[in-house]
C-alpha positions as CSV (number, residue, x, y, z in Angstrom):
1,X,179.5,-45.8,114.9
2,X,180.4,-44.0,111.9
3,X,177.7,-42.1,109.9
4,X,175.5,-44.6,107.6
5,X,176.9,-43.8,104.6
6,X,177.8,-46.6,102.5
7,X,181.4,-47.3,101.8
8,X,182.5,-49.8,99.1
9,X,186.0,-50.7,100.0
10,X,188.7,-52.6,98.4
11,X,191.8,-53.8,100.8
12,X,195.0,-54.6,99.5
13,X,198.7,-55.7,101.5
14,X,200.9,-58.1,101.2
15,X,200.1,-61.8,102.9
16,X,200.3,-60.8,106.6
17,X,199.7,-56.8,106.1
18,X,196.5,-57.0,108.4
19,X,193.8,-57.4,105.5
20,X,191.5,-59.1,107.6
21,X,192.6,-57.8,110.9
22,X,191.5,-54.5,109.5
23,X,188.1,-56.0,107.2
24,X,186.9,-57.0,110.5
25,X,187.3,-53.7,111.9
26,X,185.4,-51.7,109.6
27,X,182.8,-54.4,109.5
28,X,182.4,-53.5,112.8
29,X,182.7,-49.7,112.8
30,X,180.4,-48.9,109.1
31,X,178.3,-51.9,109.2
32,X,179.8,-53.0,106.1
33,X,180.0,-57.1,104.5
34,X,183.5,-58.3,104.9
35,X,184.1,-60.8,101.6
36,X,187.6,-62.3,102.2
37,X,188.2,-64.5,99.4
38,X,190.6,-66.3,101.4
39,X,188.6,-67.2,104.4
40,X,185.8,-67.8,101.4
41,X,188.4,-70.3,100.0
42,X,189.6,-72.2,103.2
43,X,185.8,-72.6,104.2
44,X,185.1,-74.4,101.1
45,X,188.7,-76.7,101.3
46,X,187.8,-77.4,105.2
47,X,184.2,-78.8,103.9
48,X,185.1,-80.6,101.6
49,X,183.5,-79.1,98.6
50,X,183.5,-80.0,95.1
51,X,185.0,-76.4,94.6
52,X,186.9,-76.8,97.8
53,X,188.9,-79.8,96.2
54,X,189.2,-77.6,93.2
55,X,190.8,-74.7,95.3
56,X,193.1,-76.8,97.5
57,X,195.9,-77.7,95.2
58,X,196.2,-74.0,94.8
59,X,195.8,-72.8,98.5
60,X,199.0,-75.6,99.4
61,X,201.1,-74.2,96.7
62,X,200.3,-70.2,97.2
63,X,199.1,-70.0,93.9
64,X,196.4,-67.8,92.7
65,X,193.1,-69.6,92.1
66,X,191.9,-69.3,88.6
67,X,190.1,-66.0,87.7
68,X,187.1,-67.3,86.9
69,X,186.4,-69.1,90.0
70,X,187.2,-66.6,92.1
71,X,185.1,-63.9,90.2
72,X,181.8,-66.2,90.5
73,X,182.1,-66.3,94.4
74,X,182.7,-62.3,94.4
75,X,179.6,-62.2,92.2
76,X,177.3,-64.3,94.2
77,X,178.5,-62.7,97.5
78,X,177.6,-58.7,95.9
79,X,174.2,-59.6,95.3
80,X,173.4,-61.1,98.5
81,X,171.0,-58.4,100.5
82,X,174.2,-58.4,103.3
83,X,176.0,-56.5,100.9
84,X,173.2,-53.5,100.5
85,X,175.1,-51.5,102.8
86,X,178.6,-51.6,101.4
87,X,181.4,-53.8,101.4
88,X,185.4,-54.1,102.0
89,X,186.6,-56.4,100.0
90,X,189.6,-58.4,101.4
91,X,192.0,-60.6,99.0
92,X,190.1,-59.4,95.5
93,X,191.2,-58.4,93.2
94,X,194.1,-59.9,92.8
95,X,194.8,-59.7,88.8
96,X,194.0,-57.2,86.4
97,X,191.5,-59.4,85.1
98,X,189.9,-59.6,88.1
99,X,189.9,-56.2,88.2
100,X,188.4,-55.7,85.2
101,X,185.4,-58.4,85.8
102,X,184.7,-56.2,89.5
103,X,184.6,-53.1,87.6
104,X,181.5,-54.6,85.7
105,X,180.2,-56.2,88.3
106,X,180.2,-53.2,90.3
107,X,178.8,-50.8,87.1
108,X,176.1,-53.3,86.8
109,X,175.0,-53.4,90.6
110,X,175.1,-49.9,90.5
111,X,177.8,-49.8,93.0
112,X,181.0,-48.4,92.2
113,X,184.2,-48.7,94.2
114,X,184.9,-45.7,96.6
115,X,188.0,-46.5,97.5
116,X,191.6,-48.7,97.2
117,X,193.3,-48.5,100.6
118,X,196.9,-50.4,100.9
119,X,198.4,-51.8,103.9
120,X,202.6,-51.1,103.1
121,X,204.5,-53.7,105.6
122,X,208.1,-54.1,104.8
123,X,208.9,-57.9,103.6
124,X,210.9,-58.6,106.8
125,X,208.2,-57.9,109.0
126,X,205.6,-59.5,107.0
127,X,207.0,-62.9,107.2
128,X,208.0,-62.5,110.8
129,X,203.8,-61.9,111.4
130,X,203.3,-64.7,108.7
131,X,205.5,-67.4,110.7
132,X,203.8,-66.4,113.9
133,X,200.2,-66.7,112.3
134,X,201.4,-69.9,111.0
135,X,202.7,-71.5,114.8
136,X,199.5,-69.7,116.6
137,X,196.4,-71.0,113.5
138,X,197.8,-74.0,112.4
139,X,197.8,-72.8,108.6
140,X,199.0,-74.8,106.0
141,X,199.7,-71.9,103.4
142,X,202.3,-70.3,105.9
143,X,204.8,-71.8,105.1
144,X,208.6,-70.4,104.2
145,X,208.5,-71.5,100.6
146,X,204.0,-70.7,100.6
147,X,205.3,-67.6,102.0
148,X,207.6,-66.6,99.7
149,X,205.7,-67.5,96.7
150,X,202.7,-65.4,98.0
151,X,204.9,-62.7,98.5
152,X,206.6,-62.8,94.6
153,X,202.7,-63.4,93.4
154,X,201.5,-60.5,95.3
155,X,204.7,-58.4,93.8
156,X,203.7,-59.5,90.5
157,X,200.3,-59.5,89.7
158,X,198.7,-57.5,92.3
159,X,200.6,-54.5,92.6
160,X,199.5,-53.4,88.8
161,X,196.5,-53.4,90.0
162,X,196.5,-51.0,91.9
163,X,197.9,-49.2,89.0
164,X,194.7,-50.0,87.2
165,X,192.5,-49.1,89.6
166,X,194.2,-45.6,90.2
167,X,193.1,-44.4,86.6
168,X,189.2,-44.8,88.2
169,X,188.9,-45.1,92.1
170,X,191.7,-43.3,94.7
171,X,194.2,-45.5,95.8
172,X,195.5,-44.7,99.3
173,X,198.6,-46.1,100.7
174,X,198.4,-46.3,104.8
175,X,201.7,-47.5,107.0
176,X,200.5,-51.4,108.0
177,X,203.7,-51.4,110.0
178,X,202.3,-49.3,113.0
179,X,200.5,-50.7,115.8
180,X,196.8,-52.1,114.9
181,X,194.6,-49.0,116.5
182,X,197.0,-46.9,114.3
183,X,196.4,-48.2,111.4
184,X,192.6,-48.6,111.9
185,X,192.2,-44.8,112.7
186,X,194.3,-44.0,109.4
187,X,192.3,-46.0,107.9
188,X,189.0,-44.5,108.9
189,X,190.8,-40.9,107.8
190,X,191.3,-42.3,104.7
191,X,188.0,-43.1,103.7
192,X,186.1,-40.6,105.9
């Protein structure tokens, strides 16, 4: 186990970089909360939830759920105790605003953001691991034409933020490409 430190961690990649592949390692190696948004999202749709029903005309299409919404869940899941120790954020922020809204969030907990790791995977491989997800979990929002609107979206609006976050917090870029205990070691380099 890594030193107790705590590490607040923001995760970016493309759909089918390995977000949560690698969330759910560090969760495991620091002790940290993973907060997928996305998992946080299809929860909610599978249950039924008024917010669920909200979120699932969204989830079908591969659109972005509205900023506001998605800020209140990352709220209520930083002040839960779980998050004391740290946290890798997995799926947020997604939009500059979003950004913006963590960035106070986190100044007001007292917790600022250590750290923007990205997971680069060329677009060719990502939808190959995208399909296969798709056959192997059953997902709805993998499909070809989910899939390629995730990927514009992702283009689009995330990638300035990472351009935003660069002017406050290091942004590191890690190879998502190589095999999973690759990229979970350079990840731990990168935040060590």
């Amino acid at each position: 186990m890594a030193d107790a430190a705590r590490h607040n961690l923001a995760l970016f990649g493309a759909a089918g970089s390995g977000k949560g592949t690698q969330a759910k390692f560090l969760r495991r190696e620091l002790g940290v909360e993973h907060i997928a948004t996305g998992e946080m999202l299809r929860h909610e749709r599978s249950q039924g939830t008024e917010l669920g029903q909200t979120v699932a005309a969204y989830l079908d299409a591969g659109k972005l759920v509205p900023d506001e919404v998605i800020v209140a869940m990352i709220r209520h899941r930083l002040g839960d105790p779980q998050a004391d120790a740290g946290f890798v954020l997995d799926g947020f922020p997604r939009t500059v605003a979003q950004a913006r809204a963590l960035q106070q969030m986190l100044a007001s907990l007292e917790r600022p953001l250590d750290v923007a790791v990205v997971l680069d995977v060329p677009t060719e491989q990502l939808i190959s691991r995208l399909a296969l997800r798709a056959r192997l979990e059953e997902r709805g929002d993998d499909t070809p034409d989910v899939i390629a609107e995730r990927l514009r979206i992702y283009r689009d609006q995330t990638e300035p933020v990472l351009e935003y976050l660069a002017q406050s917090v290091p942004v590191v870029r890690l190879d998502g490409a190589q095999p999973v205990e690759e990229v979970s070691q350079a990840l731990l380099q990168a935040i060590a």
